[in-house]
PAMINU-377530 format. One record per residue (C-alpha): residue in one letter; x, y, z. Coordinates in pm, whole numbers, plus 50000, padded with zeros to 5 digits. Last residue first. Layout:
N
AXYZ ...
This chain:
808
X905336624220155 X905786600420479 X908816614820566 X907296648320635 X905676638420896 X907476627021225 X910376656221214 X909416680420966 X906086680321128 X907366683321495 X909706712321370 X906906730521192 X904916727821483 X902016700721529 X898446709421611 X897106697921928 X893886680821835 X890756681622049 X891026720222114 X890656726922530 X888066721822679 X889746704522940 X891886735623069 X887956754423048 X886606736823223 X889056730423546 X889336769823506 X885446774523529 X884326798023260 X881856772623165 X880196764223447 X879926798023602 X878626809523252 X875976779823279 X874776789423627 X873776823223540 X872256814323281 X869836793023442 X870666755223475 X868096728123411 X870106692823428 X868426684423131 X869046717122930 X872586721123069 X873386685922945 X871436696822577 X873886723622578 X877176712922612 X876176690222385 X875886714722073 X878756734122243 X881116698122221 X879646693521859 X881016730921749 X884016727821876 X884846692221733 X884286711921394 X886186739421475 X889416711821590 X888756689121258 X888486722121057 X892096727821254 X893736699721132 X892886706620781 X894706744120809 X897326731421011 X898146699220740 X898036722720473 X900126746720612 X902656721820743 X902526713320393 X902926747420208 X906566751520451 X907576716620342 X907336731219946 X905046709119752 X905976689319432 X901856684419327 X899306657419258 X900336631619518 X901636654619809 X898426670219807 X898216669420179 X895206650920279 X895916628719972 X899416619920163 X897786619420462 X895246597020374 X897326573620153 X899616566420452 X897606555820671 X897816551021009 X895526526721201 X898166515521462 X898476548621580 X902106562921637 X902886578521210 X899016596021337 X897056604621063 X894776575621114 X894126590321433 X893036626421313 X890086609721135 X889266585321394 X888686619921628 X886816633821375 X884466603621350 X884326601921706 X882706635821730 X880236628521502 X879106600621700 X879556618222027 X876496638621813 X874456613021693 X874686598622054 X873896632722244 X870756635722032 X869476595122058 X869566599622476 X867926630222432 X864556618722252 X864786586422473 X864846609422749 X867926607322997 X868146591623304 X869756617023543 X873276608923709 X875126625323999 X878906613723971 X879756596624234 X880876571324036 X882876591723890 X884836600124133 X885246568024328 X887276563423964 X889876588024042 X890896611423826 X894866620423921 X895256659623766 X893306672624095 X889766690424107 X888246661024276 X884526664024363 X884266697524274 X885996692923942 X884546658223846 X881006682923848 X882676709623616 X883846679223359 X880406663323378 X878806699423299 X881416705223061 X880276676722852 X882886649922786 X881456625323023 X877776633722880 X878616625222535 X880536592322603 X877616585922811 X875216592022514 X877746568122298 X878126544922528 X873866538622487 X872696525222856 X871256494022945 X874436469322984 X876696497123062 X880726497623098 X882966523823198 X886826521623214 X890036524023465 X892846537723170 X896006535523408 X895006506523546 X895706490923242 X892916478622937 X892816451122770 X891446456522391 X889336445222120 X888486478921986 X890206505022153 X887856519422460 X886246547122341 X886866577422465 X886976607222793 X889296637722840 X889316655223219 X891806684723242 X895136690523036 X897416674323270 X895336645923328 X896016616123490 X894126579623515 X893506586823188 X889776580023054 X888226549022938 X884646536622784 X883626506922670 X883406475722426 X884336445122558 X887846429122496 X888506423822873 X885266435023077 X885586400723317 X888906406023348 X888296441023566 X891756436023803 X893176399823687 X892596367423915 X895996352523984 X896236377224291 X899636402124367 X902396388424641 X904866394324395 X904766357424267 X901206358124182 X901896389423971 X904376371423789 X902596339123723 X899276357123609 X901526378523370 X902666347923249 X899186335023214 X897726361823002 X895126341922841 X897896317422738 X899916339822616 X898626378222601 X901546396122627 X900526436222596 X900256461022302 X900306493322274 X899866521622021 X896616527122147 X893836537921885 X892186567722015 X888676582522021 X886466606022198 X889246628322377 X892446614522427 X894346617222753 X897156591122709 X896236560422881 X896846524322875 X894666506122648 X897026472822539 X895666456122202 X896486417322209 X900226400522191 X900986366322127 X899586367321779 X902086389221671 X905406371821725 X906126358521371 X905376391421254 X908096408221502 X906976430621795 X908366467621796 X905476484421613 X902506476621842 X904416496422103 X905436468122402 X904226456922729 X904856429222968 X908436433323107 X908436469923108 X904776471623220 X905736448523586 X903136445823841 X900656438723536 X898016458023706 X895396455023437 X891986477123454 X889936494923726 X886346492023705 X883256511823650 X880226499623586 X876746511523523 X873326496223451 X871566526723570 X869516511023787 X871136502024119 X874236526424128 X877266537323917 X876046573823813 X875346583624154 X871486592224264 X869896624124156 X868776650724344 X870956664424620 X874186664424365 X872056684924087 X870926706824386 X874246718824408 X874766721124022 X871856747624074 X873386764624384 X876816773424235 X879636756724317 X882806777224340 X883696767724729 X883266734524738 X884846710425039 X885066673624983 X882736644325057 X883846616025273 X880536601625215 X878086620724983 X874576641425032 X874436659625360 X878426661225320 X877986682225021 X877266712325203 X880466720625354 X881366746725146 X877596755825127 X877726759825553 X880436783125514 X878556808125324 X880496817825045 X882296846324943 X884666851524627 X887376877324692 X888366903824553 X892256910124525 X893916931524810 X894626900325053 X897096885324782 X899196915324778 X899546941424475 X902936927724327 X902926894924417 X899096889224384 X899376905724050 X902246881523918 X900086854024083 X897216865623874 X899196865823522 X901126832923594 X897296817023619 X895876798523923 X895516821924168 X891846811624265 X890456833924624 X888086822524861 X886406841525125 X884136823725381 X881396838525527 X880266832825890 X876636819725950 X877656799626200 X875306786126446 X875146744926287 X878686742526329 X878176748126666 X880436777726874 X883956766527024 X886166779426805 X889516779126667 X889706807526374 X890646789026038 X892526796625750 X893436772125438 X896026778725173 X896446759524853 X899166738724645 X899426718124352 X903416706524302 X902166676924118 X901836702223762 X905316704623751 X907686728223915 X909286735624255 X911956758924255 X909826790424181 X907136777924396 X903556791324285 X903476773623956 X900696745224057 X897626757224150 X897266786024429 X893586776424522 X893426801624827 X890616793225100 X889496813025350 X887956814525749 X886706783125832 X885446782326181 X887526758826390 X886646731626637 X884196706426428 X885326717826118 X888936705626225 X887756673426295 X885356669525953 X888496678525784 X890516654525928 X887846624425893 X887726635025513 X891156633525453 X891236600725251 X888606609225062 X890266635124832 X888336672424832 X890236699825016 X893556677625065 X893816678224705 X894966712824734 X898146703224871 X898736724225235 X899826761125273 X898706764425623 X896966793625807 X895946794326192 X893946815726416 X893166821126799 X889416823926919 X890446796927181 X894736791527118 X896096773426821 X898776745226885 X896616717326902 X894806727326605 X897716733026436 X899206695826491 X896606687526299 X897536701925986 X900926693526062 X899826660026063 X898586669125741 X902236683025582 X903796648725690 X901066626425436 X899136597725485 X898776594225896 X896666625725948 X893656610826062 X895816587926277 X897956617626418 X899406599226729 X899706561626666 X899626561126290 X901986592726321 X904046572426493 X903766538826306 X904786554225985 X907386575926127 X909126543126253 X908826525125917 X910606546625698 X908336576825503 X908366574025125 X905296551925137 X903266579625379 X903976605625145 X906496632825297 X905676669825214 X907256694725502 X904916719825639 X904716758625492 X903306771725866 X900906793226029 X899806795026413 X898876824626576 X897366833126899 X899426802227056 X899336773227279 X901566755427522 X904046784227531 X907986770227514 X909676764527834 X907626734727893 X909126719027568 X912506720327785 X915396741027694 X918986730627654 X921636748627641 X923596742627314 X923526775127147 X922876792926887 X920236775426707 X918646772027075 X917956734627182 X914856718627284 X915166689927425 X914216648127391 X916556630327666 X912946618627813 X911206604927493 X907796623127461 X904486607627592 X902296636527604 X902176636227202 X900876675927062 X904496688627097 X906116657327007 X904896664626618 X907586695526613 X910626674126563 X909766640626452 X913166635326272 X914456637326577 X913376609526728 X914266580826483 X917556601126457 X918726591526790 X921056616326928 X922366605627253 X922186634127452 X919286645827278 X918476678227058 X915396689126868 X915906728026658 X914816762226842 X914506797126717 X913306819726980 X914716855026839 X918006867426995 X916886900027224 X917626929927024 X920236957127047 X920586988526783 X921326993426434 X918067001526189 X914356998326233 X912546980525988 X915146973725755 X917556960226057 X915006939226184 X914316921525837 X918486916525785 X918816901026123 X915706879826063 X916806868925752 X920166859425878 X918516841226165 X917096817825934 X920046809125777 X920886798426115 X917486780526145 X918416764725816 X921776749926002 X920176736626275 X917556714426023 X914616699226243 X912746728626270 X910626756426494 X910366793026528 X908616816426815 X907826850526769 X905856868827007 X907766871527381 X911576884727332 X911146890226966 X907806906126961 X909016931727290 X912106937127134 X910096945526806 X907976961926951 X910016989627152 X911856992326787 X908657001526610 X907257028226896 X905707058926718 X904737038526379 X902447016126554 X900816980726403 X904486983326201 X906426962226451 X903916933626450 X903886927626053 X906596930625959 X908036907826227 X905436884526097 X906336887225742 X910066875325872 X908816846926057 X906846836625700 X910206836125520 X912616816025833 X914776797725658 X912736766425772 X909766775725999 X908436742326052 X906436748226323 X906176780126271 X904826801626626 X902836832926644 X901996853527029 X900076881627041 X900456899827366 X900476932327293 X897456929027123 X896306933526724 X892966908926642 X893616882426387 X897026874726294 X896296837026087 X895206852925787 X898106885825784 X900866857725834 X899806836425596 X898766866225369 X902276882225398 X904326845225336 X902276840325011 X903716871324912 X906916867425045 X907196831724849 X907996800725087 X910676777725093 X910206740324991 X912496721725213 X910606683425249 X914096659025102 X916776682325259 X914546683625603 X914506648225574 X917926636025468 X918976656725766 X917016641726022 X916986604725906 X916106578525631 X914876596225381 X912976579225197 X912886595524835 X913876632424735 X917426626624846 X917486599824592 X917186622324283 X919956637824411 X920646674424582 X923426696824437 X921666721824211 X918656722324459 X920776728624766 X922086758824579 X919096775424494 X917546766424805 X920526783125001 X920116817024731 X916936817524824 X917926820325227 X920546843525099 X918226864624979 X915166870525215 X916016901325360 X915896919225023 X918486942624908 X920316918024709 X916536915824441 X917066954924403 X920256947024209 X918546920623979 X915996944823857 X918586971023810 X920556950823601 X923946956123624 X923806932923946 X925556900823759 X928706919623646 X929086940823998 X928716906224141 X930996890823941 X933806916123955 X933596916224327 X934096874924361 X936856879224156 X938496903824339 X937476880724694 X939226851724523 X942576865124471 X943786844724772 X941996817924895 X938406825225032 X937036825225411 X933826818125574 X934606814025952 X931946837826099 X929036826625806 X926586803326057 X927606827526385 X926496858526195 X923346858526442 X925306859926725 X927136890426647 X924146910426523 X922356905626807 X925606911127050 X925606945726875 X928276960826740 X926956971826419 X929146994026228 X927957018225988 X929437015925629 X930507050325490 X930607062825094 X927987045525020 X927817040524658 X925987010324620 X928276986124407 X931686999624441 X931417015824814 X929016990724982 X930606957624731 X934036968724887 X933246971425279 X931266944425239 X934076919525067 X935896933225290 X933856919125586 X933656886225446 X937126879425417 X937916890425807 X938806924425946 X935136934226045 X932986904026010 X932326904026418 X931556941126401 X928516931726162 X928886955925870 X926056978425720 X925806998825421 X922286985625341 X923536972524991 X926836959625149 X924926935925401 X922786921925141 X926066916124893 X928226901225231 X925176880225268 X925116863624936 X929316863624912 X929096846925261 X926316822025101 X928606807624827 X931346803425124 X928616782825364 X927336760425094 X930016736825035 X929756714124716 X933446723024624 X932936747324390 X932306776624622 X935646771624768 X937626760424434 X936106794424308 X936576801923888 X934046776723779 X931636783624058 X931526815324058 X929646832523765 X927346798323812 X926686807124127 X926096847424055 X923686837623843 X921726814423972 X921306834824290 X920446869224110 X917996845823930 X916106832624279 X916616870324395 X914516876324031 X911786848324096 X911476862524456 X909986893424348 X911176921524534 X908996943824784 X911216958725063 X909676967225352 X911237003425500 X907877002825695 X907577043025804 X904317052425544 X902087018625672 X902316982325647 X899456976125330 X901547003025155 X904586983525158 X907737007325067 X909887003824790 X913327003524908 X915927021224696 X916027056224803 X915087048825204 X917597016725250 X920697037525263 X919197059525574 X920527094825594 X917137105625416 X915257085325700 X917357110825929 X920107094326082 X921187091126466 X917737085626657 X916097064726398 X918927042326462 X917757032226798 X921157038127049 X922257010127292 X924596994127050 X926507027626989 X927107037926614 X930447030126486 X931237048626132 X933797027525901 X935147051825632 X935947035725307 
């Protein structure tokens, strides 16, 4: 392997021609950064495999990498991106790591020279990996694996992106982090372990592309929370390609007086630096940069309290004297004045941190200094942005959707309407973060330009984009989130519903006729209408409390009532629960007084009534029922009760998709809360009307009881009917006819459900007079459409072997 030295004051696109450059035949170049970005595109679901794989190829057979120990597993990760560009850090030369590059750059890529780069820049930045080293035998091993993992095309063209060894540290943090990690932490490092959700590069590209705004020379972008540094590296992008002629030039310039970087974690903003390293030397090769501003919180006396604060000082004039900034590779210390006091650009991924997972002194701080922001870390962020971001500047946050619409950010987003123009709005959904599943993990981006004109002078549009699907974030990966069409909407009809509601939310998919439905009529619980909601039982302990029907004794039975606790049924469901009842629930009275709780019970007065629930969350979108006969009911299944109005018509119009569409602009999260619907906007119904929508919820609870008593869970199973529902009586059936029988019935109950729900569907939009127009919006809404989905889920042949077949 010959080792080729290349000057440090030399711009490589003065000593190779771009078909002399490794990178040019296998890195896809960005169209959106012009014809010279060498940019490469990977997903970051296949460098997140690449990572997975290679750890658990060397784990077992590496006591260095098996040992819990980052730094070694990331060597091999940044030995395999260095060895794919044909590049060696001088500093690496003669040491583990550096023939592990020289090997993977001849056996794995073919180059049959690696170019040496002496630079101090590249130096420095290594600092995090210099002492990486593996016991003997070890680096064979480690070559074998990689060639073994990187067989796949696919998975080889994930090591040649500048992001992965940062994915490759959240991969391996996530393997070895607890369950407790995630809750309280307690000080800096527990923090940034418990809040490090690292950024896509296509989510990173719009960030960066949505706050930008206008191209200068002196355009200046700071992450607060910058982490492994993802959205620094779109920005470098971004910057050094605005000219072809002068790329390096720009990116000293960026780096010396653009690109500023921000955390709590020293050790991510070394990882950081990798990335940077990596995405300077794609864009324009071996030569000398400035180091990039990448600072973490120091003090003399370390005091994590402090620390743990990191970027919030910056907006608090009050900050603790021995409170510095410190370089990631170094341990001068700079003061916050040192740093700009405002930026062009600000954009961030924040750290999450509920307010009851925080300890006591970040409580009381951001109580003190971010009191609109207090719930949640990622808000004060939020607001931290606004402090940060210049006049006419820009900034873009990922932030959770709910933020858009729940109450308790209202006084924030009526603050930064006030001084910022509202630019767009992604609704990501969950799915968007490889690493970070479940439907909780709900996520959207918000843009504004700082401003000093009126709210009530803009006529600016606002564009909004929903990636919800895995088929439209595969296309805004691959095409770029900025190239798909927008929605636009006048800013002022996003904000519109706070001329009608308190602490309303933002709506950006609302068309005008279910706007003028919220103008016009008054909310559903209000004088009138005879309407209550209330929440149910807070036993303060369920485990102790409650039981399925089936596990109390005979002798026991009367001791127990009917227990309502959720489940997202749709028009009817017998609950499988009961709760302790003795005494008129007088133990639970006892318990809850001794936890600090009241005597009186949450919504007592409605116990054993006949009403109207719905699950407190919803995975599969907004489902509403009766109430089980005779019941309590948990605050988990909050319920409706009317002295005036049919339950069946509200039933009806609760489960229309109008109701459903309207619960989605007022709070299109999975938790329902019941401020929401009683916000609802109502309209008394004809008496003609009202008897329609009952016959049919009628109908529609008859299918529902129907499917219940075929449930082995429900308390009204029987027997008889499914064994007369499947012929098992009259004929020796093969298990495979069954499950055919039982589909094939089950799914009349689903076509005939279908059929009522279009039948009221109809009548709503009828009496709530929507054009066409405004019923296909409705209905091919994606909060719609998830709870329209078929009443029944019908079993799989495994599920009905398991729980069915028995009973034949």
């Amino acid at each position: 392997m010959t080792i080729r030295k290349l000057p440090t004051f030399e711009y490589s696109y003065g000593l190779y021609t771009p078909n002399d450059n490794p990178l040019s035949q296998s890195i896809a170049l960005s169209s959106s950064l012009g014809s010279g970005a060498d940019v490469l595109k990977t997903s970051h679901k296949a460098q997140i495999e690449v990572a997975r794989k290679l750890k658990k190829r060397l784990s077992p057979a590496l006591t260095s990498i098996g040992d819990g120990q980052p730094l070694p597993y990331l060597g091999v990760l940044l030995a395999t991106a260095l060895a794919s560009r044909g590049i060696l850090p001088a500093c690496l030369k003669g040491n583990h790591l550096g023939t592990l590059v020289e090997d993977l750059s001849e056996r794995a890529w073919g180059h049959e020279e690696v170019r040496l780069d002496q630079s101090n820049f590249a130096n420095t930045l290594m600092d995090l990996l210099l002492d990486v080293r593996f016991k003997p035998g070890e680096i064979k091993a480690i070559e074998e694996a990689v060639l073994d993992v990187i067989k796949d095309d696919r998975l080889k063209s994930a090591c040649q992106s500048a992001l992965f060894v940062s994915w490759g540290y959240q991969v391996f943090m996530d393997s070895s982090r607890s369950p407790n990690t995630l809750r309280s932490p307690e000080d800096e490092t527990s923090l940034a372990a418990a809040t490090q959700m690292f950024t896509p590069e296509w989510v990173c590209d719009f960030l960066v592309d949505e706050s930008w705004g206008s191209d200068c020379p002196s355009h200046t972008i700071i992450d607060p929370a910058c982490g492994s540094g993802h959205i620094l590296a779109s920005a470098l992008n971004r910057f050094a390609n605005l000219k072809q002629d002068d790329r390096f030039d720009r990116l000293k310039h960026f780096l010396s007086h653009g690109l500023y970087g921000l955390d709590i974690d020293r050790q991510i903003l070394k990882i950081a630096g990798l990335a940077i390293y990596l995405k300077c030397r794609d864009i324009a090769g071996i030569g000398e940069l400035p180091l990039p501003h990448l600072y973490h919180f120091a003090q003399e006396k370390p005091q994590s309290a402090d620390l743990m604060k990191g970027s919030l000082w910056l907006a608090v004039q009050s900050k603790p004297p021995t409170l510095k900034l410190q370089s990631a590779w170094s341990n001068r210390a700079t003061s916050f004045g040192e740093l700009p006091e405002q930026f062009s650009a600000v954009t961030t991924n924040p750290p999450y941190l509920s307010r009851r997972h925080m300890p006591a002194h970040l409580r009381s701080f951001l109580k003190e200094n971010y009191p609109a922001a207090q719930n949640d870390l990622y808000a004060a962020f939020l607001q931290l942005g606004t402090k940060l971001t210049a006049e006419n500047g820009n900034m873009s946050f990922i932030c959770q959707q709910s933020f858009l619409s729940i109450q308790r950010y209202s006084q924030l987003r009526d603050e930064l309407w006030q001084e910022h123009e509202l630019k767009s709005v992604v609704i990501l959904g969950p799915g968007s973060f490889a690493l970070r599943g479940g439907e909780k993990i709900n996520n959207a981006i918000v843009s504004w330009r700082k401003t000093t004109e009126a709210t009530d002078n803009r006529a600016n549009k606002v564009k909004c984009w929903r990636i919800l699907t895995s088929l439209e974030k595969g296309e805004a990966e691959s095409r770029g989130l900025a190239h798909l069409q927008p929605t636009k909407v006048n800013e002022s009809e996003a904000f519109f519903l706070r001329n009608v509601l308190s602490n309303a939310p933002l709506t950006f998919f609302c068309p005008s006729a279910v706007r003028r439905i919220f103008s016009t009529y008054p909310a559903m619980e209000s004088a009138g209408t005879g309407i209550v909601l209330t929440n149910g039982l807070f036993t303060c302990s369920n485990r102790k409390f409650v039981r399925k029907h089936n596990e109390i004794s005979a002798k026991d039975q009367h001791r127990y009532v009917p227990y309502d606790k959720g489940g997202g049924y749709k028009w009817y469901h017998t609950t499988p629960y009961v709760v302790l009842w003795d005494g008129n629930g007088q133990l639970i009275r006892d318990y809850r007084r001794q936890r600090g709780q009241s005597t009186s019970l949450p919504g007592e007065q409605f116990y054993f009534q006949r009403g109207l629930t719905y699950s407190y969350i919803g995975t599969r979108g907004f489902k509403a029922r009766l109430l089980s006969p005779n019941c309590v009911f948990d605050i988990a299944s909050s319920a409706l009760f009317s002295s005036r109005l049919d339950l069946l018509f509200l039933l009806g119009f609760l489960n229309s998709s109008l109701c459903r569409f309207m619960l989605g602009i007022l709070n299109p999260t999975i938790n329902f809360q019941i401020g929401d619907l009683r916000r609802l906007p109502f309209k008394e119904p004809s008496e003609d009307l009202r008897q329609a929508v009952s016959v049919l919820a009628e109908k529609a609870v008859e299918l529902a009881e129907r499917a219940d008593r075929l449930n082995p869970q429900s308390p009204q199973f029987n027997k008889s009917d499914l064994q007369n529902m499947l012929n098992c009586p009259s004929q020796k059936l093969q298990p495979e006819r069954l499950h055919e029988n039982i589909l094939a019935y089950l799914s009349d109950l689903n076509s005939a459900e279908h059929k009522i729900q279009r039948e009221i569907d109809e009548r709503f939009f009828d009496m709530y007079e929507l054009s066409r127009s405004a019923k296909s919006v409705v209905l091919d809404d994606p909060w719609v459409s998830r709870s329209n989905q078929p009443m029944i889920r019908l079993p799989s042949k495994e599920v009905f072997q398991r729980e069915l077949l028995k009973w034949c």
